[in-house]
C-alpha positions in Angstrom: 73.5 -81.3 217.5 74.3 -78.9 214.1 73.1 -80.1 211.1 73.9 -78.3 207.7 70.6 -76.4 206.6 69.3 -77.2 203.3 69.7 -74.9 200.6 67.4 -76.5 198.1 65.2 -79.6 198.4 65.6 -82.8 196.1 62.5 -83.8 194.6 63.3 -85.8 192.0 65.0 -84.5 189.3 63.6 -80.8 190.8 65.4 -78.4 193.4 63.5 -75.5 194.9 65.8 -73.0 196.8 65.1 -72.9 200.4 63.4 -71.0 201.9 60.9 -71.5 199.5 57.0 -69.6 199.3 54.2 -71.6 197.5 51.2 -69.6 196.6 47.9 -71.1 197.3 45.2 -72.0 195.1 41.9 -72.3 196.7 38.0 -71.7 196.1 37.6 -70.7 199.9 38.1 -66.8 200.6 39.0 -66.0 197.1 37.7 -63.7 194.3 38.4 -66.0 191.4 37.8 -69.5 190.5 40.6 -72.1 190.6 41.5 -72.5 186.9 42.0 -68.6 186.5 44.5 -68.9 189.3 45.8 -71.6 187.9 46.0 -69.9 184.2 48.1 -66.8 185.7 50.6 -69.0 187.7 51.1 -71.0 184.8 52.1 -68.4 182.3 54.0 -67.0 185.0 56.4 -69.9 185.8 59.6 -68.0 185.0 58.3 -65.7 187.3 57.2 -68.0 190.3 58.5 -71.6 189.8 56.2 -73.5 192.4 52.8 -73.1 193.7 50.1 -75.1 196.2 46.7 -76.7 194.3 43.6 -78.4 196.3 43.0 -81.7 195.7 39.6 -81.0 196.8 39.1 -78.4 194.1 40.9 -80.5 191.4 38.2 -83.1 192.3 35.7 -80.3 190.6 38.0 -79.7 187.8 38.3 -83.7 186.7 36.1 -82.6 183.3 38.1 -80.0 182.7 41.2 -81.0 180.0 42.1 -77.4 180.5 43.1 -77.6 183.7 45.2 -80.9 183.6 47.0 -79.1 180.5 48.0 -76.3 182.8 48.8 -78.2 185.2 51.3 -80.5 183.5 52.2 -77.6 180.9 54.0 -75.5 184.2 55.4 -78.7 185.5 57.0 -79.4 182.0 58.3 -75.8 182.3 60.2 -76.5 185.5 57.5 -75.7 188.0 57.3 -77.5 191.2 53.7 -78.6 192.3 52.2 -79.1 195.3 48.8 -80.6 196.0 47.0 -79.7 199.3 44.9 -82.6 200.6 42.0 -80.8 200.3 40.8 -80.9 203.9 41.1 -77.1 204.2 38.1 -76.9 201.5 35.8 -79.6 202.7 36.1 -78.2 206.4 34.4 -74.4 205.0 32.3 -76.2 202.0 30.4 -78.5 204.2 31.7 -81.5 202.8 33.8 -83.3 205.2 31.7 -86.0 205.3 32.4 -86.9 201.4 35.6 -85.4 201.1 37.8 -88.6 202.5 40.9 -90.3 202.3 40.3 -92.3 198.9 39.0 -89.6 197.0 42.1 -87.8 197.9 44.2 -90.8 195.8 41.8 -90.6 192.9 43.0 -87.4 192.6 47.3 -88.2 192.7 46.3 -90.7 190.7 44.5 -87.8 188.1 46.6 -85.2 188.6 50.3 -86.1 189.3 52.8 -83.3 190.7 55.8 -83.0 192.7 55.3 -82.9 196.6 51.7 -83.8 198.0 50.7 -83.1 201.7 49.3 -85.9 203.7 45.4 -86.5 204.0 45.8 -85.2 207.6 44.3 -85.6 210.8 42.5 -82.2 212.4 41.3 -83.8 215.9 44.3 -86.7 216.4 44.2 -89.4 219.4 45.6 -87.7 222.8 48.3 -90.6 223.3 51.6 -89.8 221.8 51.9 -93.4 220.9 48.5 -93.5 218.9 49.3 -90.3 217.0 52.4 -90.7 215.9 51.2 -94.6 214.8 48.3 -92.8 213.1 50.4 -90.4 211.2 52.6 -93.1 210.3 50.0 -95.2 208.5 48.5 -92.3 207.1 51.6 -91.5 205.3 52.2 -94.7 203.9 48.9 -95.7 202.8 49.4 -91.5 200.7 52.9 -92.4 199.4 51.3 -95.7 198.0 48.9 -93.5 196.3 51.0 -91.0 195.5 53.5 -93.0 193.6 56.5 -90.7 192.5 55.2 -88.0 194.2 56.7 -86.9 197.5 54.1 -87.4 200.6 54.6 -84.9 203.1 53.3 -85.5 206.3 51.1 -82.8 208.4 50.9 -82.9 211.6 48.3 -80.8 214.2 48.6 -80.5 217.8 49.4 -78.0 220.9 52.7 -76.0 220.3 54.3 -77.7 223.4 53.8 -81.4 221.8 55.1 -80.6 218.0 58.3 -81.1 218.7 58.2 -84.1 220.3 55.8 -85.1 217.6 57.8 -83.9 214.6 61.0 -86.2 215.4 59.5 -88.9 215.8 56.7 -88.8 212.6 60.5 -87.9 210.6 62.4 -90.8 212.4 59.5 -93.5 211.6 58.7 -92.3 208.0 62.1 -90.8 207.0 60.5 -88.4 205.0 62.7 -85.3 204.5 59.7 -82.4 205.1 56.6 -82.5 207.3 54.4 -79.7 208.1 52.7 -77.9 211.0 49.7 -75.4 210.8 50.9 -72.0 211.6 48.2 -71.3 213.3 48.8 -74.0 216.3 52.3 -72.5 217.3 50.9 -70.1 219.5 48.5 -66.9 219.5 50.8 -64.2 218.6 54.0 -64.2 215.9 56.7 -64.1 218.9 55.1 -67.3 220.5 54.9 -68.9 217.2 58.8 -68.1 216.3 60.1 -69.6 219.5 57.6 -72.9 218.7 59.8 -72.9 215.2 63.0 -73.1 217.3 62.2 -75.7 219.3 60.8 -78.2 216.7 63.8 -77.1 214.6 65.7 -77.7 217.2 64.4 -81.4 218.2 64.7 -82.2 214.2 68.4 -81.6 214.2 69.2 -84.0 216.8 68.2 -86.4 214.6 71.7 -85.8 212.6 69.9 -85.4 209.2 68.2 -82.1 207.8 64.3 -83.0 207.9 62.9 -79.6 205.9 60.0 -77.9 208.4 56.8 -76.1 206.4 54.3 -74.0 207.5 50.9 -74.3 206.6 49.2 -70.6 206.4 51.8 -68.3 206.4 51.6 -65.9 203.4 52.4 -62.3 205.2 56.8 -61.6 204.0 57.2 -60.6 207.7 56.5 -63.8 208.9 58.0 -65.6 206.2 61.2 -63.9 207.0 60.6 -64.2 210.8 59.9 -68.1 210.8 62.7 -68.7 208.3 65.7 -67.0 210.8 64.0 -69.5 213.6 64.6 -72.1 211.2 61.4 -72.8 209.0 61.9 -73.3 205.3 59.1 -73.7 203.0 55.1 -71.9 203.6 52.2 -71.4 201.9 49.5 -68.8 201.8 46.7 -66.7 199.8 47.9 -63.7 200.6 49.1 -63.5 197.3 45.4 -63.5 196.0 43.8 -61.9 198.7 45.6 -58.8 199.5 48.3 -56.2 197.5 51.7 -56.0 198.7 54.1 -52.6 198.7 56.8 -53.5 197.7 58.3 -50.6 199.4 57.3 -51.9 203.2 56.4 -55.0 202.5 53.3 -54.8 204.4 49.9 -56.0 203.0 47.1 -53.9 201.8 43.4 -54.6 200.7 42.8 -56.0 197.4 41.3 -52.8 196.0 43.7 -50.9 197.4 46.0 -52.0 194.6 45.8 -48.5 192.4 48.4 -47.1 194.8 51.0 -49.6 194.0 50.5 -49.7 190.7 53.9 -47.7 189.4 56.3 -50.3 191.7 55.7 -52.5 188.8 55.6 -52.4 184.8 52.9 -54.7 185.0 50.3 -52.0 185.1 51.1 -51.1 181.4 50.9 -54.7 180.5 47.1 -54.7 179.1 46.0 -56.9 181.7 42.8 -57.0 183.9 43.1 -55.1 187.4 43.1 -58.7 188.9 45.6 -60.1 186.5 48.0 -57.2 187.0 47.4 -57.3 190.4 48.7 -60.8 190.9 51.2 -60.4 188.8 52.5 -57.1 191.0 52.5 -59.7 193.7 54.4 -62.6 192.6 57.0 -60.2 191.5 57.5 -58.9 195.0 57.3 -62.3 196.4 59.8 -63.9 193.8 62.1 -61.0 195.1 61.3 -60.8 198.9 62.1 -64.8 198.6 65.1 -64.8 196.9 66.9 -61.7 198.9 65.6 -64.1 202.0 67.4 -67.0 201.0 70.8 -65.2 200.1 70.7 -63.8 203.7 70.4 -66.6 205.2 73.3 -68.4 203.1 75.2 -65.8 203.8 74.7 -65.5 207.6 73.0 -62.1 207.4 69.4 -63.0 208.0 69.4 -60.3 210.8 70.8 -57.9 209.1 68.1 -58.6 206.2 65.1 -58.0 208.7 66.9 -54.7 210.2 66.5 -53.1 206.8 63.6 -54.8 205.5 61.0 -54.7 208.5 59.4 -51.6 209.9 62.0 -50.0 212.4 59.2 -50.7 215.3 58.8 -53.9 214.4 62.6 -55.0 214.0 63.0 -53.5 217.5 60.3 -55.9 219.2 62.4 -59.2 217.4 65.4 -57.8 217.9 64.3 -57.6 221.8 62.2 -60.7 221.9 65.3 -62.6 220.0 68.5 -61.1 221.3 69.4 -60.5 217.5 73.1 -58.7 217.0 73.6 -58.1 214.0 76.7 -59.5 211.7 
């Protein structure tokens, strides 16, 4: 079955274009703190309209006014907010064992935004039944919490059982997104493209568009890659973590950022190398995004990849794909 892809997702009253990149906010592998992340995306909403917070680090900002202000000060500006369940945090702080469902509603309850993922199961029962039952209650007991905030429901397991999975967490909770770890599609990115297709394709047959994000996926290439096969919405710290050249679109060191520095007039903005540097990045990524989604409106998603990627590595997609282009 066809069904229509989404240009933009409803969230109430809000519409982020599809495909749609949230950069991460996180304490883990990162060289500043949460707030200041959270400071430069929130002056920077005209610039980048949504990004991904962890409930687990808003749980260590709770005393801070400052960072409920920013918080609710970009979403007043139009940005769209998304709160990670945390799990991600507790796993590399050593704090599973605290970090657990309820404290993840204190902090919807604290810290209200737009779209919330669900408090989500890493090691889930082996019987299709059982996981799909457990996702299920999961997601409702987070919605409950969550209020007017839009529960999205993650879901971990081998490649060859998302599909199945997928359809039928979307056809018991009707929710219209879930997510999937990038990282359990497969080892390498043309494995992982094909595991898009075929939960894109299983979520079609159920005759409505159910949006598909990935957890983890930061690098434009992929981005790009994963939204032809059908993904729409992603997440990563790659934005933070590394520079981008806006030329190739391929990702550099951190410190490596001196070289790019004349792609952007953000270098003569008076800001911190840090500052600038993230700044340089969201720019690219605001772009990158926004030439992505008018190729795909327009049919020309191949064509957008030929002259974007590397020549070598549009060759191995175009070979791995059967791409023509338009």
């Amino acid at each position: 079955m066809t069904v229509a892809r989404l240009l933009e997702l409803d969230i109430g009253g809000k519409a982020p274009p599809l495909p749609v990149y949230f950069p991460s906010i996180s304490s883990v592998k990162t060289a500043l703190q949460p707030q200041d992340y959270l400071q430069v995306l929130s002056s920077l909403v005209g610039l980048n309209g949504q990004y991904l917070v962890s409930a687990f680090d808003l749980a260590a900002l709770t005393q801070s006014a400052d960072a409920a202000k920013l918080l609710q000060a970009s979403r007043d500006a139009g940005a769209v907010t998304l709160m990670d369940s945390g799990n991600y945090e507790s796993f590399w702080k050593d704090a599973k064992q605290q970090w657990l469902q309820p404290e993840f509603h204190k902090m919807l309850g604290a810290f209200p935004c737009d779209l919330a993922f669900g408090f989500d199961e890493q090691q889930p029962p082996a019987d299709f039944a059982e996981h799909v039952a457990l996702l299920a209650g999961r997601w409702s007991d987070d919605q409950a919490a969550a209020g007017a905030c839009q529960v999205v429901p993650i879901i971990h397991a081998q490649a060859s059982d998302l599909p199945g999975l997928c359809s039928a967490v979307a056809n018991q909770t009707g929710v219209s997104m879930l997510a999937v770890a990038e990282r359990r599609l497969g080892n390498g990115v043309i494995d992982r493209a094909r595991a898009v297709v075929a939960i894109r394709n299983e979520l079609d047959k159920l005759g409505r568009y159910v949006a598909l994000h990935l957890l983890g996926t930061g690098n434009p290439i992929s981005i790009a890659l994963y939204s032809a096969m059908g993904a729409d919405s992603f997440d990563g710290l790659e934005w933070c973590q590394t520079v981008v050249d806006h030329e190739t679109a391929l990702l550099y060191h951190l410190s490596q950022a001196d070289f790019f520095t004349r792609q952007t007039a953000w270098s003569e903005a008076g800001l911190s190398f840090q500052a600038r540097t993230l700044a340089h990045n969201l720019e690219f990524y605001a772009s990158w995004m926004q030439r992505l989604r008018a190729a795909i409106a327009n049919g020309t998603v191949v064509d957008f990849c030929r002259l974007n990627f590397p020549a070598h590595v549009f060759r191995h997609c175009a070979a791995a794909f059967d791409w023509r282009m338009s």
